[in-house]
C-alpha positions in Angstrom: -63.8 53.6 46.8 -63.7 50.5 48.9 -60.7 47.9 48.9 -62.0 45.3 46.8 -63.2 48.2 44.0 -59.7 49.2 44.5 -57.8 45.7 44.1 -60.6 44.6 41.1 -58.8 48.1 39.3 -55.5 47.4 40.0 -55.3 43.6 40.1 -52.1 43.3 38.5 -50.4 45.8 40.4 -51.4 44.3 43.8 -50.5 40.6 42.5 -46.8 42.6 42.2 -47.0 44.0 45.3 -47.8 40.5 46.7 -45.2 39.1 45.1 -42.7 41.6 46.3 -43.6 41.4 49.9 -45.5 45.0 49.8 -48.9 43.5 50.8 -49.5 40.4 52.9 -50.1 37.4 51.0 -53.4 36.6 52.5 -55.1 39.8 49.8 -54.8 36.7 47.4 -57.3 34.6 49.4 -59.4 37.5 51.2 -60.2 38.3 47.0 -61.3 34.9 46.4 -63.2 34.5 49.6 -65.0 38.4 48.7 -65.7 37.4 45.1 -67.5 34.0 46.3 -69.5 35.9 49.0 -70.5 38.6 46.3 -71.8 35.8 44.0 -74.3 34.1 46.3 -75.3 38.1 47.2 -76.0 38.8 43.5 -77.7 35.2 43.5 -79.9 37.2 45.9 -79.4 35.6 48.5 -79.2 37.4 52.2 -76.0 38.3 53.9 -76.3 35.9 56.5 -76.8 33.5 54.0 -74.3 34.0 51.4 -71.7 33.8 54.1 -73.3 30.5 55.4 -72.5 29.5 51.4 -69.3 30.8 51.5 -67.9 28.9 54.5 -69.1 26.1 53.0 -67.7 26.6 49.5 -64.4 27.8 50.8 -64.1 25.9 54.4 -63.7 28.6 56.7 -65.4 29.8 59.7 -68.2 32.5 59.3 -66.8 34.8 61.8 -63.5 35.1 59.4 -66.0 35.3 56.6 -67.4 39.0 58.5 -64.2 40.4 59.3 -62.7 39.9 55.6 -66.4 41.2 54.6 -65.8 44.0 57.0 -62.4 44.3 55.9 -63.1 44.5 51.5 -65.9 46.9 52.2 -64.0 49.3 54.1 -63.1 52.9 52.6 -59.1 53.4 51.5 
């Protein structure tokens, strides 16, 4: 199970956790900056690509845009 499978499951307990201090409170934002790049993905679009969009759309730099990438799609 990756992060973001894992945070789409248990949404509202992570928004607690946020709240409470128990996770950062950049989750918030790396989930809105993973859903964006997973819709121009299912747009089929390629990787390099939908990251390209997703800077754009959510004005950030691309390299940020990997490591959150990296960081969703890891195992927990």
């Amino acid at each position: 199970m990756t992060l973001f499978e894992y945070i789409n499951q248990n949404f509202e307990r992570v928004k607690h956790e946020v709240k409470t201090g128990q996770r950062p409170c950049s989750t918030i934002r790396y989930i809105q900056i993973y859903s964006r790049y997973d819709y121009w993905r299912k747009l089929d679009n390629s990787v390099s690509r939908s990251v390209l969009f997703t800077s754009e759309d959510m004005k950030i730099g691309e390299r940020s845009i990997y490591n959150i990438i990296k960081k969703m799609e890891s195992e927990i």
